[in-house]
Every structure is written in structure tokens, then in C-alpha cells.
C-alpha positions in Angstrom: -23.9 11.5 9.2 -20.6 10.2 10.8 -18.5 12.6 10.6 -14.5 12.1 9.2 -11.7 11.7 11.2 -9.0 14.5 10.2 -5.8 15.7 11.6 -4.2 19.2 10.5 -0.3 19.4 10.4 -0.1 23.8 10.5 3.6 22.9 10.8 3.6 21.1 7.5 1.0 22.4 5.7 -1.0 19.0 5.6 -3.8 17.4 6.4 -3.9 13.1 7.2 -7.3 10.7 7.2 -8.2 7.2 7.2 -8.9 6.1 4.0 -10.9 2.8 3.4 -10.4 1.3 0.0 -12.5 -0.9 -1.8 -10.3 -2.3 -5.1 -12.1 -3.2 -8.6 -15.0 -1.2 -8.4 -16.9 -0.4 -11.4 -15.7 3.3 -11.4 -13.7 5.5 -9.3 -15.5 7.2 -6.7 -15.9 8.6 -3.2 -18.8 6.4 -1.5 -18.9 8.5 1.6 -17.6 7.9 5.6 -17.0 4.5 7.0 -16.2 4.4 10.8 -14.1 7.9 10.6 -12.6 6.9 7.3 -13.3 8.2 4.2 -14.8 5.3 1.6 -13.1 5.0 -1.3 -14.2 2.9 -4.3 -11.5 2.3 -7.1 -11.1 0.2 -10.3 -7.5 -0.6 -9.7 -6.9 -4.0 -8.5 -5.2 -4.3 -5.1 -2.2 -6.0 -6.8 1.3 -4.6 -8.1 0.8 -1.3 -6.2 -1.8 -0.7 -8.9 -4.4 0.1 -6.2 -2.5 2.4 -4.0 -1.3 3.9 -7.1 -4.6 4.9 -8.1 -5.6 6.1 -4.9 -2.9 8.8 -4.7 -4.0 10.0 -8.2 -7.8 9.8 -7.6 -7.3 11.9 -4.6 -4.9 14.9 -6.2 -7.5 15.1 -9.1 -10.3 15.2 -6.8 -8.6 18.1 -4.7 -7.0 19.5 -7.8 -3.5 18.8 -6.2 -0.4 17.3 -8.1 -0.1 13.7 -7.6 3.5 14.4 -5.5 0.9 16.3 -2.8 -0.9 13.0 -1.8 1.1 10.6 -0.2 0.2 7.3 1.5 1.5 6.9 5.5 0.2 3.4 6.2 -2.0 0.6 5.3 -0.1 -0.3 2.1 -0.9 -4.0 1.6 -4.3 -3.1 3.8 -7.9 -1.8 2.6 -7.7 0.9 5.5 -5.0 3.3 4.8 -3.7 6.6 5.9 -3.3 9.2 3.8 -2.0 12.9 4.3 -2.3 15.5 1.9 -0.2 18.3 1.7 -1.6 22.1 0.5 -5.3 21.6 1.6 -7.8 22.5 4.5 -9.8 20.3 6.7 -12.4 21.7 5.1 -11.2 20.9 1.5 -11.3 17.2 2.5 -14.3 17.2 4.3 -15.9 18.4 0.9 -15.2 15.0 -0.4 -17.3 13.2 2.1 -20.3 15.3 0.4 -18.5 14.8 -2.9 -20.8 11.6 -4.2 -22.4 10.5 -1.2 
């Protein structure tokens, strides 16, 4: 298995990924790791924001976070985004790897 690419923030109290996103998918859902990034599949289309939108939320629900917690660094108008997460472990995010893969 490849393994995720994570970086801890003790300082902050966050954890940032790679995310790659894969708009207009039939459902929302974690597809496993892609090159150090975490695969993301999401029925949003990639336009209006409406994809980035409903990456943030997809990922609070999934780490039972509020939406505020989850906030996008880079890749905005890109499928390959980094995201960091604040409140969680490395460990809490490498559970989503394992989470439908």
C-alpha cells in the first residue's frame, strides 16, 4: 500500500495532505492513496467553488470535525489540493486511507 503523505503542525494543532479530487462522481467517497495524496471522489462539479466546497464538508463529516476545521491551502482551481485540518492526529487521517479502500 502507498502510504499518505502527512505533515503534523504540534504548534497549531493541525494536520495538512495532498488531496486528489476527482469531481462528479457518482457518490462521495474516499477511493484510497494516489502518489502520497489521499483520492478523493465527489459529486460536486468542479465549477462555482461547488467542488472545493464539498470537499471541506465531506472531510469534517468524515473526521467528525465542524466544517470551519477543514480548510483548503492550495490547489483551488486544481484536482490536487492541499488540505490541513485542524483538531486531528496523523493517525485520524490515515484512518481515511483504510476508510473505503
Amino acid at each position: 500500500m502507498v502510504s499518505l503523505e502527512l505533515q503534523a503542525h504540534p504548534d497549531r494543532g493541525s494536520v495538512s495532505f495532498e488531496v486528489r479530487v476527482q469531481p462528479h462522481a457518482s457518490k462521495n467517497e474516499v477511493a484510497g492513496v494516489m502518489a502520497g495524496a489521499l483520492k478523493i471522489r465527489l459529486q460536486a462539479p468542479a465549477v462555482e467553488d461547488r467542488a472545493n466546497q464539498a470537499l471541506c464538508a465531506f472531510l469534517a463529516e468524515l473526521l467528525k470535525r465542524p466544517k470551519s476545521a477543514v480548510r483548503l491551502l492550495s490547489g483551488e482551481r486544481s484536482r490536487s489540493k492541499r488540505v490541513e485540518v485542524f483538531g486531528v492526529t496523523t493517525s485520524e487521517i490515515q484512518a481515511l486511507a483504510l476508510h473505503d479502500a
